[in-house]
C-alpha positions as CSV (number, residue, x, y, z in Angstrom):
1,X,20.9,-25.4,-6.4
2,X,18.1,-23.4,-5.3
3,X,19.0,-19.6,-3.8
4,X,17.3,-18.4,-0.6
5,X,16.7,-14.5,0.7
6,X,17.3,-13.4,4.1
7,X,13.5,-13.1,4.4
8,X,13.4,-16.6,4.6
9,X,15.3,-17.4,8.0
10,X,13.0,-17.4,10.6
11,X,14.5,-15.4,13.6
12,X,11.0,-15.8,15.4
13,X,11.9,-19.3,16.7
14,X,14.7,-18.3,18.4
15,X,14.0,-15.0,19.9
16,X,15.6,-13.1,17.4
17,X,18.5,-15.4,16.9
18,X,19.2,-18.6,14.6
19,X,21.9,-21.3,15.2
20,X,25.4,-20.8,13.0
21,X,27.3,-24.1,12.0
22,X,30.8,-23.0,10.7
23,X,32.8,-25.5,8.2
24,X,36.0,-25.3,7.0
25,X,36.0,-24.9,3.2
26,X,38.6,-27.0,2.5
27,X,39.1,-29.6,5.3
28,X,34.9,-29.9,5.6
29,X,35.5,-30.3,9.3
30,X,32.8,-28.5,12.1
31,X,34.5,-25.8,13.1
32,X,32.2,-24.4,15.8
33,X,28.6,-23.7,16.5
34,X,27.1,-19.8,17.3
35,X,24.4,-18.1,17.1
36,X,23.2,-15.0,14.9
37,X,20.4,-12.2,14.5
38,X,19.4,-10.1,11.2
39,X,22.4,-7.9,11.8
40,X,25.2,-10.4,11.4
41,X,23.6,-12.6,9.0
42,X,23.4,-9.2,7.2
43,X,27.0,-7.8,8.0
44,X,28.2,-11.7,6.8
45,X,26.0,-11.4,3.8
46,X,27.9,-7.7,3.0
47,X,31.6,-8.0,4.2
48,X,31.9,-11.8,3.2
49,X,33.9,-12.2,6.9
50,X,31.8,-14.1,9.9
51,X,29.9,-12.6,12.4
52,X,27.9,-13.7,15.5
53,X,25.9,-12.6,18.0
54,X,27.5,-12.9,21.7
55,X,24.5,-14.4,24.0
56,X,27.4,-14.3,26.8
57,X,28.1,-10.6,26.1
58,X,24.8,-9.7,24.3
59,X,26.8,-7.9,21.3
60,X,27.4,-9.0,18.0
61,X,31.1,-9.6,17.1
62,X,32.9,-10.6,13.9
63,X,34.9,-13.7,14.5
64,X,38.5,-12.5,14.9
65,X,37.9,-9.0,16.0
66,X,40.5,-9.5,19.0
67,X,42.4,-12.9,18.2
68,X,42.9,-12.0,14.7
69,X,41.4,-15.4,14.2
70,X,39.3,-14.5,11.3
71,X,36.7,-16.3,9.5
72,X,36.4,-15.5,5.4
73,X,32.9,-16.4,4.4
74,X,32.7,-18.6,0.9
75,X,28.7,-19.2,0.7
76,X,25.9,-19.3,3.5
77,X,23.3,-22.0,3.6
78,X,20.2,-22.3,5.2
79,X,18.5,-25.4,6.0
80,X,15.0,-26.7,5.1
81,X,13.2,-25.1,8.0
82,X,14.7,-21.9,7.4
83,X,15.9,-21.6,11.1
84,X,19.5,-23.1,10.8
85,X,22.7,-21.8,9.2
86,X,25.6,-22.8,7.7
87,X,28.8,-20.8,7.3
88,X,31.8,-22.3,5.0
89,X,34.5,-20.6,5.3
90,X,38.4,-20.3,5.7
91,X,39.7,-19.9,8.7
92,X,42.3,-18.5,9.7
93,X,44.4,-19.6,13.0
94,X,42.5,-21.8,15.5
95,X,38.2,-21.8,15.2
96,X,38.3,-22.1,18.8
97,X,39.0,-19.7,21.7
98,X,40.7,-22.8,23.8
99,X,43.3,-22.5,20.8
100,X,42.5,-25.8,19.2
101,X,41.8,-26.1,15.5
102,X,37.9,-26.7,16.2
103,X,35.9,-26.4,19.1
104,X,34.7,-30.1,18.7
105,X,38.0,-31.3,20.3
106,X,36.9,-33.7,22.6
107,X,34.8,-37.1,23.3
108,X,32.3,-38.3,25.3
């Protein structure tokens, strides 16, 4: 396995801010989908616990911070293009605000 640099994400494409998949480490299920700049890829990178960047609130948050619903960060991936990320990681309590295990609860 090859190992990237934080160089290599391109923030450009997405004004500053690249797409975050989070999977469970042991389950391998999609836990959610958000979005982060330089900072919290950085502050991830550092503390080894999640955090995002809030397009609702324009802040960046580390997942738990009021729900206690914390993310522990094994390893980070970054796709092919360089503009997509990948967080696995052990979660603890529900991924999803809604209180559901996963915010990919429901069908179309």
């Amino acid at each position: 396995m090859s190992t990237a640099v934080i160089t290599e994400v391109d923030f450009a494409k997405g004004d500053g801010l690249v797409p975050v998949v989070t999977q469970d480490a042991k389950s391998g299920k999609v836990l959610m989908v958000a979005y982060a700049n330089k900072e919290a890829v950085e502050l991830t990178l550092k503390t080894h616990m999640a955090h995002y960047w809030s397009r609702s609130r324009n802040k960046l948050w580390k997942k738990g911070e009021e729900s206690g619903n914390v993310q522990k960060v094994h390893d980070v991936l970054i796709d092919c293009d360089g503009d997509t990320l990948l967080y696995v990681v052990d979660q603890t309590g529900p991924a999803c605000h809604t209180g559901n295990e996963t915010c990919f609860f429901r069908k179309l």
